[in-house]
C-alpha positions as CSV (number, residue, x, y, z in Angstrom):
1,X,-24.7,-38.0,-23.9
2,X,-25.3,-39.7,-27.1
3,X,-25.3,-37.2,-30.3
4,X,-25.4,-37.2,-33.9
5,X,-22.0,-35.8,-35.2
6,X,-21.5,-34.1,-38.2
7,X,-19.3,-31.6,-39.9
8,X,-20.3,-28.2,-41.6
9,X,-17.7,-25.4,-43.2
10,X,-15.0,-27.2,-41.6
11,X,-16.5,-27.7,-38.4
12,X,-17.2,-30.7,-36.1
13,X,-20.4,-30.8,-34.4
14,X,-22.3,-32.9,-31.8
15,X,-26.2,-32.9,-32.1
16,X,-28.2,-34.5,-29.0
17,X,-29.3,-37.7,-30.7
18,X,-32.8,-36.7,-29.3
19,X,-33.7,-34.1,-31.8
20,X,-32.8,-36.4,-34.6
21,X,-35.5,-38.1,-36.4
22,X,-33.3,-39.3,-39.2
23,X,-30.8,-38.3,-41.5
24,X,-31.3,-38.7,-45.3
25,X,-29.6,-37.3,-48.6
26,X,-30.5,-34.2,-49.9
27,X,-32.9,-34.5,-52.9
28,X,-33.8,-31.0,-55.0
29,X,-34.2,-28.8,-52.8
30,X,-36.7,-25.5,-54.1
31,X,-35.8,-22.7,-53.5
32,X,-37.9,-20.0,-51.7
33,X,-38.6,-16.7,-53.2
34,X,-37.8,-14.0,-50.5
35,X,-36.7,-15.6,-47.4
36,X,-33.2,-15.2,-45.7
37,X,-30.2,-17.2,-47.1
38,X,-30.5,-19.6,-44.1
39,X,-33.8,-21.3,-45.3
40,X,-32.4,-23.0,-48.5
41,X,-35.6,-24.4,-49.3
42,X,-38.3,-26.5,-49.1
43,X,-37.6,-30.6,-50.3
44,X,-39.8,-33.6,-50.7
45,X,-38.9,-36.3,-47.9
46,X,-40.8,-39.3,-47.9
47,X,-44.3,-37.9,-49.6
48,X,-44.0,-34.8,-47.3
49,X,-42.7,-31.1,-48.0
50,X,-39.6,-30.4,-45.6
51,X,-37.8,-26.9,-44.9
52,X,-34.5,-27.0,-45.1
53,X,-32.2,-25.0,-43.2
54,X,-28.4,-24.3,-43.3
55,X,-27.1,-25.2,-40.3
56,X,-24.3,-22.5,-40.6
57,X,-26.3,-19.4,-39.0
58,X,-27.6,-21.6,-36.5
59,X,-24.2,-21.8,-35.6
60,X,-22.1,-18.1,-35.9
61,X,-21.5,-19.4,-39.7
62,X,-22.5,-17.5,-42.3
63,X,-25.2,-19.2,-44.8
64,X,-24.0,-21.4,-48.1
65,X,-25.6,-22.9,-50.9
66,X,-26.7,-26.8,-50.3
67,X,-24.1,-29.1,-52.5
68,X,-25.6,-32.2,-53.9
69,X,-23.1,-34.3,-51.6
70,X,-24.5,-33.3,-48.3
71,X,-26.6,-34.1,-45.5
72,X,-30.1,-33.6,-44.2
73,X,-30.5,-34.1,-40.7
74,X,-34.5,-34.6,-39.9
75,X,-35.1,-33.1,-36.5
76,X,-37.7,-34.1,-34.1
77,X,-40.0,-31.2,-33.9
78,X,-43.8,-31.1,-33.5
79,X,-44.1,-27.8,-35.8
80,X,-43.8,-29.6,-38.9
81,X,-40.9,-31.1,-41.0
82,X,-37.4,-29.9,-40.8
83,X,-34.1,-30.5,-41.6
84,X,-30.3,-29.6,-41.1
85,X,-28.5,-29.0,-44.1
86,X,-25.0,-30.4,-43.4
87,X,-21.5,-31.0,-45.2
88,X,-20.8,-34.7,-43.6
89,X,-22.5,-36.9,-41.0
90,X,-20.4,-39.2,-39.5
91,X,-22.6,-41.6,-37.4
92,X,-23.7,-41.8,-33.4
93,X,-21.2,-41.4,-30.9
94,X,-21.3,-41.4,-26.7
95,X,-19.7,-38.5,-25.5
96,X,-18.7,-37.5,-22.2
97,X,-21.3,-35.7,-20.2
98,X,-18.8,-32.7,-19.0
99,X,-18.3,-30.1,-21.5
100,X,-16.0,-27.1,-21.5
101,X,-17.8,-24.0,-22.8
102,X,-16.5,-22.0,-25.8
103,X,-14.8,-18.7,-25.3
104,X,-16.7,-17.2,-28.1
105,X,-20.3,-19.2,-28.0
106,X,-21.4,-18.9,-31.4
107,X,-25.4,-19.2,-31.8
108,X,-26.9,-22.6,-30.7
109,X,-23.0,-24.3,-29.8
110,X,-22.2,-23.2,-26.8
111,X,-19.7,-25.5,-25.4
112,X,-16.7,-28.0,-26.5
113,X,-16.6,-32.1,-25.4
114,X,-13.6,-34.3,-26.6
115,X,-14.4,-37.4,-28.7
116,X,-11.7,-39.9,-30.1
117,X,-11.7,-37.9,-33.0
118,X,-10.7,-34.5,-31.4
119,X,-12.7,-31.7,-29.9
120,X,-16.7,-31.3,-30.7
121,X,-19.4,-28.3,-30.9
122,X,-21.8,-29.1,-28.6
123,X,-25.3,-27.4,-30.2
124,X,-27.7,-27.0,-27.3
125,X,-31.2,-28.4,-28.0
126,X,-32.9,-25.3,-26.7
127,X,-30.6,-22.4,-27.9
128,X,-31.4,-24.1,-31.6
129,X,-35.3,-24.5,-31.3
130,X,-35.4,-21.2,-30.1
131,X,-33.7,-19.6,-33.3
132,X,-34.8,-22.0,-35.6
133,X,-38.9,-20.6,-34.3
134,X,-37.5,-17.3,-35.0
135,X,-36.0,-17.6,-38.0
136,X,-39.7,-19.7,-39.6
137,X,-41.7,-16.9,-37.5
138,X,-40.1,-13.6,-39.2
């Protein structure tokens, strides 16, 4: 499995390198009147008008406040731009195909894979465009 891995609050996580478009800086991102702390806005990316979300509820995290020094991971998705509001990203990496699941699955990471860095969150393609659809359909 090759995946995008990244680190949010602390955590290290491994997103399937198929529901990465790209990842980018974040620019200024607008803020939203009324919409849960997870959406942290909308942002310009290339000529277009992005949502951003923290990836933190997604995960069993609870939602913070986008710092200028972060990440946006662009996700693959035919409904529209979106991105992944993230702490670090730290490039591609192959990971082992057999994952160990969590004791505790928290949101869209269900399960645990080593990497030469130590262990990973695995976030499961499915589990997150389920929520994230719920989340921009409430």
């Amino acid at each position: 499995m090759r995946a995008v891995i990244c680190l949010h609050q602390g955590e290290r996580y491994a997103l399937p390198l198929p529901l990465v478009r790209r990842v980018t800086e974040v620019s200024a991102i607008a803020r939203v009147p009324r919409v849960p702390p997870v959406i942290l806005g909308v942002m310009n990316q290339q000529g277009r008008v992005a949502c951003v979300l923290d990836l933190g509820p997604l995960v069993g995290l609870k939602a913070r406040p986008a710092r200028p020094e972060g990440k946006v991971i662009m996700l693959q998705r035919a409904k529209g731009d979106l991105g992944l509001y993230v702490s670090e990203v730290f490039g591609i990496e192959t990971l082992a195909d057999e994952t160990t699941p969590l004791p505790a699955p928290s949101g869209a990471a269900r399960s645990t894979v080593a990497s030469p860095a130590g262990p990973l969150k695995v976030i499961d393609a499915d589990l997150l465009s389920r929520a994230i659809d719920q989340i921009l359909e409430a």
